[in-house]
ZADO-1210 file (C-alpha; in nm, 4 decimals, padded with zeros to 6 digits):
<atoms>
<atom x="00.0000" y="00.0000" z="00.0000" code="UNK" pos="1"/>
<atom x="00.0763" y="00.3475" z="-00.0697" code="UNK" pos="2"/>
<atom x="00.2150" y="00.5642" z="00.2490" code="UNK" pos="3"/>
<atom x="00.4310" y="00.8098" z="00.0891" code="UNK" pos="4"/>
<atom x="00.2862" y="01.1809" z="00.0032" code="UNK" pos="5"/>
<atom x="00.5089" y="01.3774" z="-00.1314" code="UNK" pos="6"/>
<atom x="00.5242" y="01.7488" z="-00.0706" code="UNK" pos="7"/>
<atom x="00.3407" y="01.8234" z="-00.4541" code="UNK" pos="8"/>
<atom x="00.0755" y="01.5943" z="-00.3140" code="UNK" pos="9"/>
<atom x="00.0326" y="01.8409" z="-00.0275" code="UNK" pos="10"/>
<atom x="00.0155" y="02.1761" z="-00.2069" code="UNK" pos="11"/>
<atom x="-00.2070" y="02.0291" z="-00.5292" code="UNK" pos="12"/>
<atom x="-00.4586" y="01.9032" z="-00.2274" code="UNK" pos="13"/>
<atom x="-00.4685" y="02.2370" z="-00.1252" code="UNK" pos="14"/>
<atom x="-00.5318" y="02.3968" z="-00.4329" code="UNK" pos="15"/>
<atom x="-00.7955" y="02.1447" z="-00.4848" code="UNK" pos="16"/>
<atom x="-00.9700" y="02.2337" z="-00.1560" code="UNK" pos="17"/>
<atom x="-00.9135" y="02.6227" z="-00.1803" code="UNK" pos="18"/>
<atom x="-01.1302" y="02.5787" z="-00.5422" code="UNK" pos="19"/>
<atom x="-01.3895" y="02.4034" z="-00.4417" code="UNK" pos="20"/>
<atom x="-01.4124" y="02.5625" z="-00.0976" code="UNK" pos="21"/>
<atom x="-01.3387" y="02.9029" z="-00.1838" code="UNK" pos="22"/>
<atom x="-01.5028" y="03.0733" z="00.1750" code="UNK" pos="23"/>
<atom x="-01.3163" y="02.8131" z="00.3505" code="UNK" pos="24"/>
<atom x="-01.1237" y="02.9000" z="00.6501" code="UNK" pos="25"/>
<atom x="-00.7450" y="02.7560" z="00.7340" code="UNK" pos="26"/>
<atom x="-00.8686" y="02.5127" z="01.0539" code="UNK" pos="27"/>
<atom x="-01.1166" y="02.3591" z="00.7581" code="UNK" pos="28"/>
<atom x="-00.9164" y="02.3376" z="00.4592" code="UNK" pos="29"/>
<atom x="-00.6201" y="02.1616" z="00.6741" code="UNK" pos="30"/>
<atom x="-00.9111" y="01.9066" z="00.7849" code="UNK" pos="31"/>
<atom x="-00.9881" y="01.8370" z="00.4198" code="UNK" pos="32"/>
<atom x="-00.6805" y="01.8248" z="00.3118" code="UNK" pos="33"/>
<atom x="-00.5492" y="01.5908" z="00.5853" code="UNK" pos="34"/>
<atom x="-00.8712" y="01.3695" z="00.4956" code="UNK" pos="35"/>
<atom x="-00.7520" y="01.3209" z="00.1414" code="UNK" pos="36"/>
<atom x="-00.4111" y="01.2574" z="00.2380" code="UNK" pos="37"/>
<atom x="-00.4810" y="00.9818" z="00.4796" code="UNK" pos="38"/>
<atom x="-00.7351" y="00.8269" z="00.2122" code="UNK" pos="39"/>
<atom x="-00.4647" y="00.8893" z="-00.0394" code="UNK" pos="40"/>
<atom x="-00.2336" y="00.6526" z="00.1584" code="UNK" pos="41"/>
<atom x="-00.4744" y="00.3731" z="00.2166" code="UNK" pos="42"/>
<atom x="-00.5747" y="00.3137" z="-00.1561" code="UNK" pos="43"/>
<atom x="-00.4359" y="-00.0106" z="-00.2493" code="UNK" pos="44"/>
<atom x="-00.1089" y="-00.0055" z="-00.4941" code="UNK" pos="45"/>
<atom x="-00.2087" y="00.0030" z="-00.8191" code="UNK" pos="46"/>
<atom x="-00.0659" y="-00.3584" z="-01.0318" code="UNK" pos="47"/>
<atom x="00.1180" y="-00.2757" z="-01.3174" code="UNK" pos="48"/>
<atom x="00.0360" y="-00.3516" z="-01.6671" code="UNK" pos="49"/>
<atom x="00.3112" y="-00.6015" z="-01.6148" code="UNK" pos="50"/>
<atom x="00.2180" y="-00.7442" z="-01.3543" code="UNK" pos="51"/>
<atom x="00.5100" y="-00.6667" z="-01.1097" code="UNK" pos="52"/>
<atom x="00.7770" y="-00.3805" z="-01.1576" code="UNK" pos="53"/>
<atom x="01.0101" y="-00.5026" z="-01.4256" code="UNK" pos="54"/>
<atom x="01.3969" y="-00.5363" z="-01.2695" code="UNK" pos="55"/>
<atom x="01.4917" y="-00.3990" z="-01.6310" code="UNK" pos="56"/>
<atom x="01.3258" y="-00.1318" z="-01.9063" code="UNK" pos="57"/>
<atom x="00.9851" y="-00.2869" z="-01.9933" code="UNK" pos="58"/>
<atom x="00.9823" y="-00.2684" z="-02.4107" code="UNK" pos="59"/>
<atom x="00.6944" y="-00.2405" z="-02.6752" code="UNK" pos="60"/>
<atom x="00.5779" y="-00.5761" z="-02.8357" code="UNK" pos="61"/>
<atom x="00.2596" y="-00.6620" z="-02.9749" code="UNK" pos="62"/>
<atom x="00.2069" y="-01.0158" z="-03.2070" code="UNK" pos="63"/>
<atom x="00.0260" y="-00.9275" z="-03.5053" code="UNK" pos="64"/>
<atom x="00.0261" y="-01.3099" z="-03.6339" code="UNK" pos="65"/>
<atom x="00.1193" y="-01.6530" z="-03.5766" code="UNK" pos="66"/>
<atom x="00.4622" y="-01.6671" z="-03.4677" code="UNK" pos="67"/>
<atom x="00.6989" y="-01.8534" z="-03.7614" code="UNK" pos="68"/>
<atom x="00.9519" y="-02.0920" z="-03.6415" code="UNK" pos="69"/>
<atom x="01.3287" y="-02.0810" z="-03.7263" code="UNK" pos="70"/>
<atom x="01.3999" y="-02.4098" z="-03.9331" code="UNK" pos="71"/>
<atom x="01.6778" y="-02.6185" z="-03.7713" code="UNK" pos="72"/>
<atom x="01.9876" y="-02.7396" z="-03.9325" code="UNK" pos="73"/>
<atom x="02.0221" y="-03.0580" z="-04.0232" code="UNK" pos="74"/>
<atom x="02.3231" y="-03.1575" z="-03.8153" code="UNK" pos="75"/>
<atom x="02.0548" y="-03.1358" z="-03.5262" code="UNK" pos="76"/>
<atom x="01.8175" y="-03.3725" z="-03.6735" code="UNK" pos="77"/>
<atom x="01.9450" y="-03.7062" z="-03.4458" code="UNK" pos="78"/>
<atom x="02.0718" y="-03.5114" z="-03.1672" code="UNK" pos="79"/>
<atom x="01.8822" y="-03.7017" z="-02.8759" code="UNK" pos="80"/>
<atom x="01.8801" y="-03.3534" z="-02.7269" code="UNK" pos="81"/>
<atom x="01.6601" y="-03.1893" z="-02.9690" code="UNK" pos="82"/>
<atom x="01.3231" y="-03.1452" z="-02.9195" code="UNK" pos="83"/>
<atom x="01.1215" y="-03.2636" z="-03.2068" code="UNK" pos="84"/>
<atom x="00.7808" y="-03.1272" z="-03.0816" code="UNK" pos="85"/>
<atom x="00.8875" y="-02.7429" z="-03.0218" code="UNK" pos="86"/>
<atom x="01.0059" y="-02.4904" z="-03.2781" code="UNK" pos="87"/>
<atom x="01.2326" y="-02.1537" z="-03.2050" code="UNK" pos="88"/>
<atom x="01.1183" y="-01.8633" z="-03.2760" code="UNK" pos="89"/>
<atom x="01.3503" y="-01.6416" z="-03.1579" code="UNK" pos="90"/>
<atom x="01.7183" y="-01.6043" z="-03.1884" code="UNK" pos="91"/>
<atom x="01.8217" y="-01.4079" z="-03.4966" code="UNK" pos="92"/>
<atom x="01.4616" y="-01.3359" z="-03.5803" code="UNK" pos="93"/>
<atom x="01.3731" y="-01.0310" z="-03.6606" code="UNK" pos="94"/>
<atom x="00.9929" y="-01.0524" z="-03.5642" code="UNK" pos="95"/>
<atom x="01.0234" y="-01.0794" z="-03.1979" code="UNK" pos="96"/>
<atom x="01.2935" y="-00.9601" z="-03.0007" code="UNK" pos="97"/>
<atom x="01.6007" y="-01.1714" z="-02.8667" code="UNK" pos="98"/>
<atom x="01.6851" y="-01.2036" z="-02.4743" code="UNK" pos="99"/>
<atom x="01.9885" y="-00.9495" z="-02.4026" code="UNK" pos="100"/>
<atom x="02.1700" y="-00.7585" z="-02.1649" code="UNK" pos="101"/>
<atom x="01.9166" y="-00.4733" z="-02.2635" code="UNK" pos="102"/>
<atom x="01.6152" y="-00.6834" z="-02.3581" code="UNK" pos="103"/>
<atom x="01.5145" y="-00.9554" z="-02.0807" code="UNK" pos="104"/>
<atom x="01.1707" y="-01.1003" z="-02.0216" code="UNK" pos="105"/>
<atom x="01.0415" y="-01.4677" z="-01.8436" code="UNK" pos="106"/>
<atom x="00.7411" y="-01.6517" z="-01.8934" code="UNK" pos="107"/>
<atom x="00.4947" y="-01.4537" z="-01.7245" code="UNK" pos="108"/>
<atom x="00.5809" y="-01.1384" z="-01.8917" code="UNK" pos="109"/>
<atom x="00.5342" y="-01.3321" z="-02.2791" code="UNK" pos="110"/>
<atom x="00.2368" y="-01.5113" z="-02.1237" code="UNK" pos="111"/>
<atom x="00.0729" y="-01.2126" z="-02.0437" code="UNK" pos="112"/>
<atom x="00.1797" y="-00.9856" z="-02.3548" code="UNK" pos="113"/>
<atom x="-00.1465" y="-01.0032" z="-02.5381" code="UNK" pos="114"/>
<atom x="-00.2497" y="-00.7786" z="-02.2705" code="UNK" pos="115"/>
<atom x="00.0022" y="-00.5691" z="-02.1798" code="UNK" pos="116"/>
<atom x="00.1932" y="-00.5942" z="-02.5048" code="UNK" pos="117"/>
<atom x="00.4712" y="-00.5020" z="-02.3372" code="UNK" pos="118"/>
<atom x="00.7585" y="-00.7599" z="-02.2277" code="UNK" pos="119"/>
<atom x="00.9540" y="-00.7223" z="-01.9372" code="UNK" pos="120"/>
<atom x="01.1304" y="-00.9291" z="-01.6481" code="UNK" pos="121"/>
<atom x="00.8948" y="-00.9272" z="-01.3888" code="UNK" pos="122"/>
<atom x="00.6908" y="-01.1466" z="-01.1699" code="UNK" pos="123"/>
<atom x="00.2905" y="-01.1434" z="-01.0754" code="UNK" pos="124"/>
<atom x="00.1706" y="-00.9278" z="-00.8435" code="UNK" pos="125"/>
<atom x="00.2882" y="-00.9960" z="-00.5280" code="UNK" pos="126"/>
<atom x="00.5175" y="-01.2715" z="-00.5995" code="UNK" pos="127"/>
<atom x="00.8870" y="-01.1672" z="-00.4710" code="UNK" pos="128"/>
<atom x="01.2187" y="-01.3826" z="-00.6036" code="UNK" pos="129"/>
<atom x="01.3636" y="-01.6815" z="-00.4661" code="UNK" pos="130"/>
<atom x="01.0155" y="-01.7713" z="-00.2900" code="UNK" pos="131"/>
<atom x="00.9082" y="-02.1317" z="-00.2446" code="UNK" pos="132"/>
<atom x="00.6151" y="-02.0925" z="-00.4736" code="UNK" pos="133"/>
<atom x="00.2670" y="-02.2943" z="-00.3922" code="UNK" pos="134"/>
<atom x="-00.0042" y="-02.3213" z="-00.6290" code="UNK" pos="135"/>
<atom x="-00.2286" y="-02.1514" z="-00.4306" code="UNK" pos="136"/>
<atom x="00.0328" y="-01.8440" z="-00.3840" code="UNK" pos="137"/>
<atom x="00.0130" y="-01.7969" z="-00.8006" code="UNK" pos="138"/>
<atom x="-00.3663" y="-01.8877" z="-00.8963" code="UNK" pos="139"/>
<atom x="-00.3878" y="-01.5638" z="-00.5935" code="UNK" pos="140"/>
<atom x="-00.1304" y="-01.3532" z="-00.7854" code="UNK" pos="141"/>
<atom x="-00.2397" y="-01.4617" z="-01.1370" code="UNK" pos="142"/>
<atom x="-00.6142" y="-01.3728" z="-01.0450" code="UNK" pos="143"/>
<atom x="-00.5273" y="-01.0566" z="-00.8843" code="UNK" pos="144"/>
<atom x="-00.3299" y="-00.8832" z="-01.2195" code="UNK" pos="145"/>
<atom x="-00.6115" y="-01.0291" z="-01.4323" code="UNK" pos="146"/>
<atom x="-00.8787" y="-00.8680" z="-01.1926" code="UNK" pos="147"/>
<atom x="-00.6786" y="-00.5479" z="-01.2150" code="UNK" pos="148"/>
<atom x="-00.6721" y="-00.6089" z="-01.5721" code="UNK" pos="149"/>
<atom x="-01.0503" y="-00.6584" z="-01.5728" code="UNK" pos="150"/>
<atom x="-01.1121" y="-00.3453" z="-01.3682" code="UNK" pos="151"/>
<atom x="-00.9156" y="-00.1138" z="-01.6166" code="UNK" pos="152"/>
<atom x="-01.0523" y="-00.2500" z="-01.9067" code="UNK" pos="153"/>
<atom x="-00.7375" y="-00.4677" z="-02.0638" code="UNK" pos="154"/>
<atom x="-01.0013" y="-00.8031" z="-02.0752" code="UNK" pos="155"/>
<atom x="-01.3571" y="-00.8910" z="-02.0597" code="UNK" pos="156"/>
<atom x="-01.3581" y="-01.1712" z="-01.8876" code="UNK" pos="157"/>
<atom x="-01.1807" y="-01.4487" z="-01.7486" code="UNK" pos="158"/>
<atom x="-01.2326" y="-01.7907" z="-01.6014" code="UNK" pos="159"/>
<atom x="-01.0011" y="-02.0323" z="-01.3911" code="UNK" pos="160"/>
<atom x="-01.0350" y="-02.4215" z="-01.4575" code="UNK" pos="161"/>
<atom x="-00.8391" y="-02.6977" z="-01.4400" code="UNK" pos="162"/>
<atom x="-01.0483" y="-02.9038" z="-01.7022" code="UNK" pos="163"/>
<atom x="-00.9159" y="-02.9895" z="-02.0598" code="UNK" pos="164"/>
<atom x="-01.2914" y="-03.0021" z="-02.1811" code="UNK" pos="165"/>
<atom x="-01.2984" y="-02.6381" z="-02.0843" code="UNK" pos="166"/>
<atom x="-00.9788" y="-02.5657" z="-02.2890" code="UNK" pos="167"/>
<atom x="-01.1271" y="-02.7590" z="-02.5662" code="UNK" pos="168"/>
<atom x="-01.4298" y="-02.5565" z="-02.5615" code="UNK" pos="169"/>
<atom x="-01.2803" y="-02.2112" z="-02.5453" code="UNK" pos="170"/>
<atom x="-01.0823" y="-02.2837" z="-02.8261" code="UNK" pos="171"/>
<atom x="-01.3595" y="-02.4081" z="-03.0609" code="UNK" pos="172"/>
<atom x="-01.5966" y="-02.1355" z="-02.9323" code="UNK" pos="173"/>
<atom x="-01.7320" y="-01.9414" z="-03.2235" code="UNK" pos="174"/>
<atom x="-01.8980" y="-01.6110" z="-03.0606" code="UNK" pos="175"/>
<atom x="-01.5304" y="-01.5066" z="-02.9482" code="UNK" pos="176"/>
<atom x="-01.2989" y="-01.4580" z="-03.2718" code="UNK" pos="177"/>
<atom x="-00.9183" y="-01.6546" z="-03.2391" code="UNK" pos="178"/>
<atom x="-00.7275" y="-01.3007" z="-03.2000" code="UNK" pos="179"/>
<atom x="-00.9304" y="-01.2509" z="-02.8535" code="UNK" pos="180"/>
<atom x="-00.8995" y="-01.5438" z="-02.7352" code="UNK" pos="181"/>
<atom x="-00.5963" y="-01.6155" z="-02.4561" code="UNK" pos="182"/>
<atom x="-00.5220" y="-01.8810" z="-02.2338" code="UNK" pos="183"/>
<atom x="-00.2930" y="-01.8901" z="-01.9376" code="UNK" pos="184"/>
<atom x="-00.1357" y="-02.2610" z="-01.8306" code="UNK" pos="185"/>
<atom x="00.0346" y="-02.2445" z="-01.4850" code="UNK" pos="186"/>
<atom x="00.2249" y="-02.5068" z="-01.3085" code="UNK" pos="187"/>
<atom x="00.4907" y="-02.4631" z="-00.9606" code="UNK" pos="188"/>
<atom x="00.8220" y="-02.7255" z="-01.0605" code="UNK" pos="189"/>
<atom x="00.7266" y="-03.0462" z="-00.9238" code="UNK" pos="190"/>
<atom x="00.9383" y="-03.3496" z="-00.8013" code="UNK" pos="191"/>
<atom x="01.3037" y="-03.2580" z="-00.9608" code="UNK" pos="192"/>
<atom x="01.4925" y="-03.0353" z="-00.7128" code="UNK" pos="193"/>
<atom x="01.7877" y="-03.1622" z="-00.9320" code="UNK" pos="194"/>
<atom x="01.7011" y="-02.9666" z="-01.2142" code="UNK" pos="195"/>
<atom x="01.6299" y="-02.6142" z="-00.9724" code="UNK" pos="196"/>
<atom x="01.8427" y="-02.6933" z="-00.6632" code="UNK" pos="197"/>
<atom x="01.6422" y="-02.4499" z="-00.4471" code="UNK" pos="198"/>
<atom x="01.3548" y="-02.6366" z="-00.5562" code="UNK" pos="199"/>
<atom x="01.1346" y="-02.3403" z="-00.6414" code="UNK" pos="200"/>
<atom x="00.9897" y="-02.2041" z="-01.0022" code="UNK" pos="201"/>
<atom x="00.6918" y="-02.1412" z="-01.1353" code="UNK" pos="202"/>
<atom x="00.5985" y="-02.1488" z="-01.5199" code="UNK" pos="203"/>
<atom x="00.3401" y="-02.0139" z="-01.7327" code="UNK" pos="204"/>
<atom x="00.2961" y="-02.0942" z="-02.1411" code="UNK" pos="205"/>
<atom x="00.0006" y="-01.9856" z="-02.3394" code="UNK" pos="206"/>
<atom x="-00.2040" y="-02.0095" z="-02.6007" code="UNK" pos="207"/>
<atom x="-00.2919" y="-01.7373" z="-02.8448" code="UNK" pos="208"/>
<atom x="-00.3925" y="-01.6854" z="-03.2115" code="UNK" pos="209"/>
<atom x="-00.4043" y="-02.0790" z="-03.2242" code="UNK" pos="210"/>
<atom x="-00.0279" y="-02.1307" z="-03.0565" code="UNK" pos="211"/>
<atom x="00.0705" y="-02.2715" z="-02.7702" code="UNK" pos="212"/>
<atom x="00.4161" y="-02.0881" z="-02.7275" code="UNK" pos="213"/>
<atom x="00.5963" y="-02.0391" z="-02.3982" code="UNK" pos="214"/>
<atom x="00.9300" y="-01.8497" z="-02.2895" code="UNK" pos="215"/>
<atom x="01.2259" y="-02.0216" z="-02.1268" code="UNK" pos="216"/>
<atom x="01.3598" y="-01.8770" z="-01.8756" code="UNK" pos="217"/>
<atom x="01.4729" y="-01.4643" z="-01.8901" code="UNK" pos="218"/>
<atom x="01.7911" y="-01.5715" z="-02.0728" code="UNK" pos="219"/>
<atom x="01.6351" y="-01.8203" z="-02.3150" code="UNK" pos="220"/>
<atom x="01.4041" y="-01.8548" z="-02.5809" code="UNK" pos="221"/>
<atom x="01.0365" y="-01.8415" z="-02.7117" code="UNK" pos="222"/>
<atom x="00.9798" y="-02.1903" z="-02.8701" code="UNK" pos="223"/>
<atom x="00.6467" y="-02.3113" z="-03.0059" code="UNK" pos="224"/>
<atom x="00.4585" y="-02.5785" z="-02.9834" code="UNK" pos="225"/>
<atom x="00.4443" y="-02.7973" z="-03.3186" code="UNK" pos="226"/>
<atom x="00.3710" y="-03.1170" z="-03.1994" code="UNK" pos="227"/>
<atom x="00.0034" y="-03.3190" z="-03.1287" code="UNK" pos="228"/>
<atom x="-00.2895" y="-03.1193" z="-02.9511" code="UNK" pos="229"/>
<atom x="-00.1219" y="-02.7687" z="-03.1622" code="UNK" pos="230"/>
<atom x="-00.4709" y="-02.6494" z="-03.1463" code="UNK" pos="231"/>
<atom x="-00.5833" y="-02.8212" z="-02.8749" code="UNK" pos="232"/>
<atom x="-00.4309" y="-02.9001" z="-02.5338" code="UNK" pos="233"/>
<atom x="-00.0605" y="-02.8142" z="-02.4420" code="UNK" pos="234"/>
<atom x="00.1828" y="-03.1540" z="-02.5071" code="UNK" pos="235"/>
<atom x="00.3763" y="-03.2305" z="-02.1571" code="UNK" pos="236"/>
<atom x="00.7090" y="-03.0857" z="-02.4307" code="UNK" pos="237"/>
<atom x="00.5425" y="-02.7525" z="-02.2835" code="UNK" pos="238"/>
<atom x="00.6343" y="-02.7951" z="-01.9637" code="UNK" pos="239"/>
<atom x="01.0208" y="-02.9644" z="-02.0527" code="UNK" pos="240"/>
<atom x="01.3387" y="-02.7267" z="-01.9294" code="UNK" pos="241"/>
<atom x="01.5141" y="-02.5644" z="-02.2700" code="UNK" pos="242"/>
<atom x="01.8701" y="-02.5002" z="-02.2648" code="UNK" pos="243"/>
<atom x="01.9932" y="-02.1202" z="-02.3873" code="UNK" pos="244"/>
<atom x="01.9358" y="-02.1512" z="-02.7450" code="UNK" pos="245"/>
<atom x="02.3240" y="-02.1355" z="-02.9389" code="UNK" pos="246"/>
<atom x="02.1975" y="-02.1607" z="-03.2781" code="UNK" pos="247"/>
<atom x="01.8998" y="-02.0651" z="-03.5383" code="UNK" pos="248"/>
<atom x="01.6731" y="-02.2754" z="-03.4614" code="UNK" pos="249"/>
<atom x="01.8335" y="-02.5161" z="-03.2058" code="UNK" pos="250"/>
<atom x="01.5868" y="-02.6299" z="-02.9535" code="UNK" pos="251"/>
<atom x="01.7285" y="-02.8651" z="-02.7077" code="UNK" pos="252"/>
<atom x="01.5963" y="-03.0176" z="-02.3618" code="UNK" pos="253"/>
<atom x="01.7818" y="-02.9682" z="-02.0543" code="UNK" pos="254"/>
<atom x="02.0538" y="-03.2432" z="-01.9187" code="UNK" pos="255"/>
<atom x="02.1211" y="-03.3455" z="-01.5904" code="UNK" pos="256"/>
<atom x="02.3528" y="-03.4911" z="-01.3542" code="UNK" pos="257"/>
<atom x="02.6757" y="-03.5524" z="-01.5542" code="UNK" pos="258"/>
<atom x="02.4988" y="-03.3766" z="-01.8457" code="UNK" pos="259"/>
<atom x="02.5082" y="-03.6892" z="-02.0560" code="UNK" pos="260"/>
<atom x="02.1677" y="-03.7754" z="-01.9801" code="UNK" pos="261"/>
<atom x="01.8784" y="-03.5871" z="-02.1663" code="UNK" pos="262"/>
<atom x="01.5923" y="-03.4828" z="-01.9548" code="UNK" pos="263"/>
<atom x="01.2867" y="-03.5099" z="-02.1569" code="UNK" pos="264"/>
<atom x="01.0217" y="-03.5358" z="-01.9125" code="UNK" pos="265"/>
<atom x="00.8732" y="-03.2062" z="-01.8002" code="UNK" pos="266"/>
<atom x="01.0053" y="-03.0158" z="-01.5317" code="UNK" pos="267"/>
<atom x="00.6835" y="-02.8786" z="-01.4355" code="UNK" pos="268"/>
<atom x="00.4743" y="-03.2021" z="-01.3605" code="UNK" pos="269"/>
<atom x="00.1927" y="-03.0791" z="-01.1181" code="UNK" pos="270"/>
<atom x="-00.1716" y="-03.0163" z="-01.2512" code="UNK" pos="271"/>
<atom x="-00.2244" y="-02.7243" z="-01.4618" code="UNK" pos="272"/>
<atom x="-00.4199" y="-02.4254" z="-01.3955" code="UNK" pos="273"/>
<atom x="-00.5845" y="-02.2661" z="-01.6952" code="UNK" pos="274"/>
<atom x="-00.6815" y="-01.8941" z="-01.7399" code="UNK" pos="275"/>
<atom x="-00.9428" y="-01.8514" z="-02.0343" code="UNK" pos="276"/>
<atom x="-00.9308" y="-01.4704" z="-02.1235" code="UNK" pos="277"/>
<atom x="-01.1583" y="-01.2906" z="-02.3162" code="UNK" pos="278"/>
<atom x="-00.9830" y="-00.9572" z="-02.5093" code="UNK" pos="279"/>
<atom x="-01.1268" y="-00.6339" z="-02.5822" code="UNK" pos="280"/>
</atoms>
């Protein structure tokens, strides 16, 4: 919550009152004035359009079409540790920008960009770093940037479910046209505190203009989905740790242990919790 009134707070509350109270004398315009101030200070922080407050620049980005994946090289075609059922589509693409120094953005901030169109490194609402993140903690923090969202006029409407028939059904509905259509997936890591030693991380992929596309990591890359279910339910690939990409195109799952053993079982392996958003 906000508690800091700054001393142009003061003197435009003043102003205000002195207006709109012209015949009023000092003992009641200091009342007024000290009534705003204190109801000034108990408003709840406003959520950003991001979500949280980026750690870097925020930067314009807004998806006009379905995203085009770069086309791997052949010398990656029996690597064990490529990923058959995701595309890049970053990394020397032009259409959406790369991860940099300058540029950085996670999961949440691509999941939510639709919205905001804005990308940024930043968490939910709420949600600080290096917390052991519950379910519960992130359907709250989801729920309350998408209520925000709601109130300001950035959606229509949302729902939270946890059913595929619902997914199914949002997709194929017809009185809501494909480029206003938007759904969250959410999972918290589950059961591989060998992959994230500290045992905490949350993920979020989504699915928009008929893609189910999902950021890894702040460092990484967007990949999309171009495996079974494109249009209908998220593959478990979705929820599989990427490596940094290195090349055009290169998608490959995460190692572990002595790094000669290909993970390719998701990371992220607790139920998911969908978001079905309806876009102005």
């Amino acid at each position: 919550m906000y508690f800091e009134i700054s001393f142009k707070d003061i003197v435009n509350a003043i102003k205000k009152v002195i207006e709109d109270h012209p015949g009023a004398t000092i003992a009641t315009i200091a009342s007024i004035v000290a009534g705003y101030l204190v109801y000034r200070a108990l408003q709840p922080e406003p959520i950003p359009i991001t979500g949280g407050k980026p750690k870097h620049q925020a930067h314009d980005f807004k998806q006009d079409g379905p995203l085009e994946g770069i086309e791997k090289s052949n010398e990656f075609s029996n690597n064990e540790s490529e990923d058959e059922y995701r595309e890049a589509v970053t990394d020397r693409a032009d259409v959406i920008p790369q991860s940099d120094k300058e540029t950085l953005y996670n999961c949440w901030s691509w999941a939510i960009n639709p919205i905001s169109h804005m990308i940024a490194e930043c968490n939910p609402p709420g949600i600080p770093d290096n917390h052991s993140y519950t379910i519960e903690q992130m359907k709250t923090a989801t729920c309350k940037y998408l209520n925000a969202m709601k109130e300001c006029k950035k959606i229509n409407n949302y729902s939270e479910t946890s059913k595929e028939e619902d997914i199914i059904n949002f997709i194929e509905r017809t009185d809501i046209v494909t480029d206003k259509k938007l759904i969250l997936g959410l999972r918290v890591i589950g059961g591989v505190s060998n992959i994230i030693p500290d045992g905490y991380d949350y993920h979020y992929i989504r699915w928009y203009l008929g893609q189910w596309t999902a950021k890894c990591g702040v460092s990484g890359i967007v990949v999309k989905n171009v495996g079974p279910y494109t249009s209908k339910i998220e593959p478990e690939t979705m929820w599989a740790a990427t490596l940094i990409n290195e090349d055009p195109g290169r998608v490959r799952l995460l190692r572990v242990g002595d790094k000669n053993a290909v993970l390719k079982d998701p990371i992220y392996k607790d139920p998911t919790v969908y978001y079905l958003i309806d876009l102005p």
